[in-house]
NUKE-234113 format. One line per 8 residues: number of its first residue (from 0); for each residue z, x, y of N, C-alpha, C, O. Coordinates in steps of 0.2 Angstrom, whole numbers, padded with zeros to 4 digits. Example, Ala and Ser with C-alpha at 12.3 -4.5 7.8 and 13.67 -1.06 7.14 Angstrom:
2
0> 0039:0066:-0028:0039:0062:-0022:0039:0066:-0016:0042:0071:-0017; 0035:0064:-0011:0036:0068:-0005:0039:0064:0000:0040:0067:0006
//
This chain:
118
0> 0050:-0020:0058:0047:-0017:0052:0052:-0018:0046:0058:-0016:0047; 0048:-0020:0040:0053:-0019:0034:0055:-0013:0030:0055:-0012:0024; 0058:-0008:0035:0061:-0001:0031:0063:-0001:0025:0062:0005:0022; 0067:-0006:0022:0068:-0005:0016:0064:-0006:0011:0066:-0003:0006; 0060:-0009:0012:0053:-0011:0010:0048:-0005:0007:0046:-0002:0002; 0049:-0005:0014:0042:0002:0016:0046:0010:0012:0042:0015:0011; 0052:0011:0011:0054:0018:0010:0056:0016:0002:0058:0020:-0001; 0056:0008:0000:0057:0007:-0009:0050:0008:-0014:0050:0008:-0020
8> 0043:0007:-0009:0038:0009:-0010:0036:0016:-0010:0033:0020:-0014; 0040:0018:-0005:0037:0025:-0003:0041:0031:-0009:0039:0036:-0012; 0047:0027:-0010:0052:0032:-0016:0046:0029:-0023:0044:0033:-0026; 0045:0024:-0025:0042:0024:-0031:0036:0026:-0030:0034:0029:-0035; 0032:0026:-0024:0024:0030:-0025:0025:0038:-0027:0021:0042:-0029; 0033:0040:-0027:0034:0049:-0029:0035:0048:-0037:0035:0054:-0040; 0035:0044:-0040:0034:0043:-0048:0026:0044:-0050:0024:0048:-0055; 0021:0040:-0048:0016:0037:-0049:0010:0043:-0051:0007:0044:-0046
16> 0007:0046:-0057:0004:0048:-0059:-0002:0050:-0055:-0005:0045:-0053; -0005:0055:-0054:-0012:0057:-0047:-0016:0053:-0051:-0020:0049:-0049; -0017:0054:-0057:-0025:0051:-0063:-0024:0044:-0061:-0030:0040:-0061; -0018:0040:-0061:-0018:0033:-0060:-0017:0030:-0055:-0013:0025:-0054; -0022:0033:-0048:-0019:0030:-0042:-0027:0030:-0037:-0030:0035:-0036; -0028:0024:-0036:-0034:0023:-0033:-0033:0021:-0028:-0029:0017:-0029; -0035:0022:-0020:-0035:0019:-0014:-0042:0015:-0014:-0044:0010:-0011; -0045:0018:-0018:-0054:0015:-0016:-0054:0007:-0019:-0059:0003:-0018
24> -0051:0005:-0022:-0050:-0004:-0021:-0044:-0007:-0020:-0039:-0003:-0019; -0043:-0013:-0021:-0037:-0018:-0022:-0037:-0021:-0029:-0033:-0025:-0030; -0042:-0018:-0033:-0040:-0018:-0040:-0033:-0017:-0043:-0031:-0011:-0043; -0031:-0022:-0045:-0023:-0018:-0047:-0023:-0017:-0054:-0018:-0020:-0057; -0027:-0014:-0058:-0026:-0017:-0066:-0025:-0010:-0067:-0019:-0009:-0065; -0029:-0005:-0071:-0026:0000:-0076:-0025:0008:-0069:-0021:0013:-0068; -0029:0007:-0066:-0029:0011:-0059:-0027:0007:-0054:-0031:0003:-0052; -0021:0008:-0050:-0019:0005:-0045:-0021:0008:-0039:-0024:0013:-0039
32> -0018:0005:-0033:-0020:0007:-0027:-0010:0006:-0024:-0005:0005:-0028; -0009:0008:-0019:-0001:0009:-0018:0001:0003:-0017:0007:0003:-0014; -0002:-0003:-0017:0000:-0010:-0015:0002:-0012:-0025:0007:-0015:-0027; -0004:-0011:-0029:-0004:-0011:-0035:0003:-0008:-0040:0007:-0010:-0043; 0001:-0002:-0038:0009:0002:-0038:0015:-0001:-0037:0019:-0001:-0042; 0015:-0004:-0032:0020:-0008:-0029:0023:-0014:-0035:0029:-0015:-0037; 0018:-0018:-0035:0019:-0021:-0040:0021:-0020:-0046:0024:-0024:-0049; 0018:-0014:-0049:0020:-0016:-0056:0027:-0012:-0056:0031:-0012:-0061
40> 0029:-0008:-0051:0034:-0005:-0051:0041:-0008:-0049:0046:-0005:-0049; 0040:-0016:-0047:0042:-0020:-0045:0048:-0021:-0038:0054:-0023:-0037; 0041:-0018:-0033:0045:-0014:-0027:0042:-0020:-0021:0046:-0020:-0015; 0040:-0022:-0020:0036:-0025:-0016:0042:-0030:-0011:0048:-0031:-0013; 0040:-0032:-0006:0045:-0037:-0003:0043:-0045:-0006:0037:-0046:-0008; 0049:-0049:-0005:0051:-0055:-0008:0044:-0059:-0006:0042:-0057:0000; 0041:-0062:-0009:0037:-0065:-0006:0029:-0062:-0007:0024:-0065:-0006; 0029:-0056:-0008:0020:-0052:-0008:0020:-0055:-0013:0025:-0057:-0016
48> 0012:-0057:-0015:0011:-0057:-0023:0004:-0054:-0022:0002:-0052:-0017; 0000:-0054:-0027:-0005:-0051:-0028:-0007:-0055:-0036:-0006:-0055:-0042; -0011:-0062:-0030:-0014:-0067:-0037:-0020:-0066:-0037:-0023:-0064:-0032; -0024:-0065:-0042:-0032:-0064:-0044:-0038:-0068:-0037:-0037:-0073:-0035; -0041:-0065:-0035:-0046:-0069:-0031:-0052:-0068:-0035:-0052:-0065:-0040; -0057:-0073:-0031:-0061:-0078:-0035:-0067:-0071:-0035:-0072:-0072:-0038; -0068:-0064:-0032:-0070:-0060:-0035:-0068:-0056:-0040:-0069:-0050:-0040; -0065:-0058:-0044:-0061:-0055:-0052:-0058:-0049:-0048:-0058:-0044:-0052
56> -0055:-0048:-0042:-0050:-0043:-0040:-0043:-0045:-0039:-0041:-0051:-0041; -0038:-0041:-0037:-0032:-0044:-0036:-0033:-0041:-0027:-0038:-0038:-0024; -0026:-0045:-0024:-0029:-0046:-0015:-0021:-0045:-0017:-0019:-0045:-0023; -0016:-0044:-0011:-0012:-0046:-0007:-0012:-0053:-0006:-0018:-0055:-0005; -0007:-0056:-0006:-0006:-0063:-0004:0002:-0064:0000:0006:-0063:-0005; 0006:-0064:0006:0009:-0067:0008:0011:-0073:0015:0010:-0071:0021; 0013:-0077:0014:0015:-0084:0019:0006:-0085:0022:0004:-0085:0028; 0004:-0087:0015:-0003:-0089:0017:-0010:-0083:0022:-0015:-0084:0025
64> -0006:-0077:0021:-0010:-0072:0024:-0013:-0066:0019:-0008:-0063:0016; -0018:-0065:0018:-0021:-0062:0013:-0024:-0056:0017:-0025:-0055:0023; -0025:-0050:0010:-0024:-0044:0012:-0022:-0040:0018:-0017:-0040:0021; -0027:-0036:0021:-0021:-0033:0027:-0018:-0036:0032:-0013:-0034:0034; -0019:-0042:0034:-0014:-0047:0036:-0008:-0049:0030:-0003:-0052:0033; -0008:-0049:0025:-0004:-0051:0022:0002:-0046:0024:0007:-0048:0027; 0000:-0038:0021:0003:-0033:0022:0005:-0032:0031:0008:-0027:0033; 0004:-0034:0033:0007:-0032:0040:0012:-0037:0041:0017:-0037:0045
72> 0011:-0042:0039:0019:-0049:0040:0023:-0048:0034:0029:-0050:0035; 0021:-0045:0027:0027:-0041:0022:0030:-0036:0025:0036:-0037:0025; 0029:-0032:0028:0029:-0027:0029:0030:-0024:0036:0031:-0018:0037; 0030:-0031:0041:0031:-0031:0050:0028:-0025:0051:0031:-0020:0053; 0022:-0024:0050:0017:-0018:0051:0010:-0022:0056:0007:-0027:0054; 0009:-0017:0061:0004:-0019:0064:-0002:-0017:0058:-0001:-0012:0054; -0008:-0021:0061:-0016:-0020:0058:-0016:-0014:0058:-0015:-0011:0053; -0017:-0011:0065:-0020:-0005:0062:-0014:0003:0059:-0015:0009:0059
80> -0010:-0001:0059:-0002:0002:0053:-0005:0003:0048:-0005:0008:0045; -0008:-0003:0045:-0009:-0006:0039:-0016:-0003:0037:-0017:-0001:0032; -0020:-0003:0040:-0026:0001:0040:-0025:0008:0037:-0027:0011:0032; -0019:0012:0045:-0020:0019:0041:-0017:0019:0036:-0021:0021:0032; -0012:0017:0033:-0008:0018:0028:-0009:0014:0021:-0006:0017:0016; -0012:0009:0021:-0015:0008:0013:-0022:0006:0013:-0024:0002:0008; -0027:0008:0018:-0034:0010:0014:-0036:0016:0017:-0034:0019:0022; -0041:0017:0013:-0043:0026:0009:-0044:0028:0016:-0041:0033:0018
88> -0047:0024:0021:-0051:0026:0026:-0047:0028:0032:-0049:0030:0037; -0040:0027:0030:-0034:0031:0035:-0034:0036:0033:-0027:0036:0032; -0034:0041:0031:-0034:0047:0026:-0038:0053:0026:-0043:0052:0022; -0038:0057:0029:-0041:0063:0034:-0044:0066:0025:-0049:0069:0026; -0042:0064:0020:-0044:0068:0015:-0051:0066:0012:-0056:0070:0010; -0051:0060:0012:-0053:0056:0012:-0060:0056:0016:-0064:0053:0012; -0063:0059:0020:-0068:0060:0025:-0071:0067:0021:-0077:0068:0020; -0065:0070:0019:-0065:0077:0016:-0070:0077:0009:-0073:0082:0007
96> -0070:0070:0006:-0072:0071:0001:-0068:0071:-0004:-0071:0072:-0010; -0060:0070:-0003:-0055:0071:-0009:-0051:0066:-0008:-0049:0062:-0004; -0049:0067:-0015:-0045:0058:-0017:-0037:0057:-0014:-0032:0061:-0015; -0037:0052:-0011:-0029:0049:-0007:-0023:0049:-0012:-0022:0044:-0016; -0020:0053:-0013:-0012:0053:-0018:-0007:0051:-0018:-0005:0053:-0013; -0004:0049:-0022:0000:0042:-0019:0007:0048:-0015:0011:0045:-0012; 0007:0053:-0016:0010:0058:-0011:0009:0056:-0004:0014:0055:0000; 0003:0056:-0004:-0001:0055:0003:0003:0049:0006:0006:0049:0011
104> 0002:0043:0001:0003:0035:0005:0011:0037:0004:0013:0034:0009; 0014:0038:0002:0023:0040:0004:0024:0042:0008:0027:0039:0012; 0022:0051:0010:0023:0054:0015:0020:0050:0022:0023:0049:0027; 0014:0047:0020:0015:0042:0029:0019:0038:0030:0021:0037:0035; 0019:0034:0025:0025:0028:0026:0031:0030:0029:0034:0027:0034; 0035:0036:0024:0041:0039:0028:0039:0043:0036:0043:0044:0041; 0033:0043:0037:0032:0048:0044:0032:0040:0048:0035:0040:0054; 0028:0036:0046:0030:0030:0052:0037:0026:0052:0039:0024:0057
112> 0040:0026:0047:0046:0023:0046:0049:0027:0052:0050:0024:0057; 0051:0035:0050:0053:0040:0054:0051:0037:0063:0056:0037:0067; 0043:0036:0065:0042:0034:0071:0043:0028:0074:0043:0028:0080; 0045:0024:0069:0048:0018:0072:0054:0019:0073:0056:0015:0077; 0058:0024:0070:0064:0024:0072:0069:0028:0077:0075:0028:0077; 0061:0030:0081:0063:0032:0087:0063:0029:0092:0066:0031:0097
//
């Protein structure tokens, strides 16, 4: 697991404004998602990028693996790591009818980092 990674994302997702924080795409432009955050807050590991894809979205891109595979070989996170922790549909609130806050995706990141560390 990339702990440094994962705990330099999760300290800047506690900056990151609730109005501008979207889990419901990978759109990374004016409302981001915590991978988007990432990037523009210039936290992400060596190598992720986030190049436009041919649906006018932006994706995860790394060592030729794209979106949640990209995130689990950045980030030495299994699939379904990657599942609950950066889409909406890991997210008990979510279900509830209310929006994921980048509180939210911090708070798990440190609770998995924490469980790998035991």
């Amino acid at each position: 697991m990339n702990t440094p990674a994962l705990l330099a994302l999760a300290n800047a997702l506690d900056t990151v404004p609730e109005n501008e924080f979207d889990m419901g795409t990978w759109d990374c432009g004016c409302t981001a998602c915590a991978i988007g955050w990432g990037n523009r807050l210039h936290v992400l590991p060596d190598g992720l990028v986030l190049p436009p894809h041919p649906s006018a979205t932006w994706y995860p891109a790394f060592n030729g693996e794209t979106c949640g595979k990209a995130l689990a070989a950045a980030y030495g996170m299994t699939i379904d790591e990657v599942t609950e922790t950066f889409y909406a549909c890991g997210y008990e609130c979510t279900r509830m009818g209310e929006k994921v806050q980048p509180s939210d995706v911090a708070a798990k990141i440190r609770e998995l980092v924490e469980a790998k560390g035991k």
